[in-house]
N, C-alpha and C positions, 0 to 999 in steps of 0.2 A: 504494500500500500504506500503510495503517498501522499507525502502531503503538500500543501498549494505555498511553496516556497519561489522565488521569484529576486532575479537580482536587482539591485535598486544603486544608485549613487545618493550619499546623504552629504549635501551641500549645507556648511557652515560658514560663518564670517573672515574663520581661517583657513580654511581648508574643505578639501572634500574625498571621499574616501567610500569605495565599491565596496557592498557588502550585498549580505541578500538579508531577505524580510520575509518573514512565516506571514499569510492571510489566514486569519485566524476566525472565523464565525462563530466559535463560541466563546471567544473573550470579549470582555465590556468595555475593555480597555485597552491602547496603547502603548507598548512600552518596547522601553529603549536601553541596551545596556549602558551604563552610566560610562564609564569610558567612550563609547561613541558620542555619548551625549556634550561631554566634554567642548566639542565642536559648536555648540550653542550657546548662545546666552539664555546662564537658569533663570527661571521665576519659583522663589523658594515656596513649596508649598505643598504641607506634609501627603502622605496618600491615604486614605484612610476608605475600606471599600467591607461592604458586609451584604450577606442574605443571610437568611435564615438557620446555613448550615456553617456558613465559610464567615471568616473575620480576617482581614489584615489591614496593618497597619504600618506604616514604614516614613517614620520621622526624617531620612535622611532622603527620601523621594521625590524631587521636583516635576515641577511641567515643563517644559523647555519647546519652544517652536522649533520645528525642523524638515529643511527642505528635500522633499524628493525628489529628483531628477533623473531624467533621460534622454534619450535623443531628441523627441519634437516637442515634452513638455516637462513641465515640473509641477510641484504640489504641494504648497504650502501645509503642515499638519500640527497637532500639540501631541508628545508624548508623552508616557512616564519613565522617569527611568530606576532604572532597577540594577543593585551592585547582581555585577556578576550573573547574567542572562543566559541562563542555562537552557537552550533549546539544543538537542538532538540535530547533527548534520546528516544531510541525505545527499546519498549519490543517484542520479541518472544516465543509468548509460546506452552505450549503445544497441546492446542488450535486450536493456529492458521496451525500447521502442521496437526493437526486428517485429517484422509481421501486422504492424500498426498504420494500414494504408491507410487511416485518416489522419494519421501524422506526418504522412513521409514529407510533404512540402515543408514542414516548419523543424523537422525532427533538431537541425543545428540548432534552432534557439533555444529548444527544452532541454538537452545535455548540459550533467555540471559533475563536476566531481565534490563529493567530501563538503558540500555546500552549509555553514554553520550560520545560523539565523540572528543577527544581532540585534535586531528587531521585528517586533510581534505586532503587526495589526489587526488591530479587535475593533466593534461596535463601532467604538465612537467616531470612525472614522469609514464607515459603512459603504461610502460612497467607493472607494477604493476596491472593498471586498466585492462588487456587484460585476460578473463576468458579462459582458457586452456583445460575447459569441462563446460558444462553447464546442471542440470535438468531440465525438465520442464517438468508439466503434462497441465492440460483443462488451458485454455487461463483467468479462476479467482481464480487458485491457486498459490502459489509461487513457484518461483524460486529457482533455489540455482548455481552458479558459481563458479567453483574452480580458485584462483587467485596464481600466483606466491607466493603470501605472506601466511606463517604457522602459525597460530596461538600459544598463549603463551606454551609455554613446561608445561604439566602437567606430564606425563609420558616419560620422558628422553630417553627411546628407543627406542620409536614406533613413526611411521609417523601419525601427524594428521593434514590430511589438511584441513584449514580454508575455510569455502565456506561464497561468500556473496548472504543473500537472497533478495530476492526482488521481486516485484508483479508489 
């Protein structure tokens, strides 16, 4: 199985720096490993998040604006950030697409290796998670969804849009 990871450039006032981002639908929230986050200017202000079952709280958790960027656009967002963002990396290879004729035009853009998620986007930022076209072929092979967000500019002129896969 996977899951709807996707590479991003996160543009700061100093710098800017390729990673990839987990699309997350069932978090409420966005968040950001605090080391990346670094690259923003904070707005201190604690995190504090409950239901019924779950509590957390995390005094040292700011919001910080941060831009997403790719080849033909960018996307202004708030996250949180969180020490030490412990998300699971996922490889796709080439593998795992053979026999996937609903991929084979885009197959380059969904390959990655060892891809570690340094941000999570959840809910609040909804608009990102909503796939705008979706692949799919037999109900045990993967998927692929094109999201509002473009993946890092490799090529400066051409449109390359980032699809997230997932099974």
């Amino acid at each position: 199985m996977f899951l709807k990871i996707i590479p991003v450039r996160v543009a700061g006032p100093k710098k800017e720096i390729d990673t990839y981002a987990l699309l997350d639908d069932g978090s409420t929230v966005t968040l950001i490993d605090s080391d990346l986050a670094q690259l923003s200017e904070p707005e201190v202000e604690p995190l504090h998040r409950s239901n019924s079952e779950t509590k957390v709280e995390m005094k040292t958790s700011r919001c910080v604006p941060i831009k997403l960027r790719g080849a033909s656009n960018s996307q202004q967002i708030y996250a949180r950030t969180i020490e030490n963002l412990q998300l699971s990396p996922q490889a796709v290879t080439k593998q795992d697409i053979d026999g996937c004729k609903h991929l084979d035009d885009i197959r380059h853009k969904l390959m990655y290796n060892q891809a570690k998620p340094k941000i999570l986007i959840g809910q609040d930022n909804w608009h990102l998670l909503v796939a705008t076209e979706t692949r799919k072929g037999h109900r045990n092979q993967p998927a692929a969804s094109l999201t509002p967000l473009v993946g890092p500019a490799r090529h400066p002129n051409s449109y390359d849009p980032t699809r997230a896969l997932r099974t």
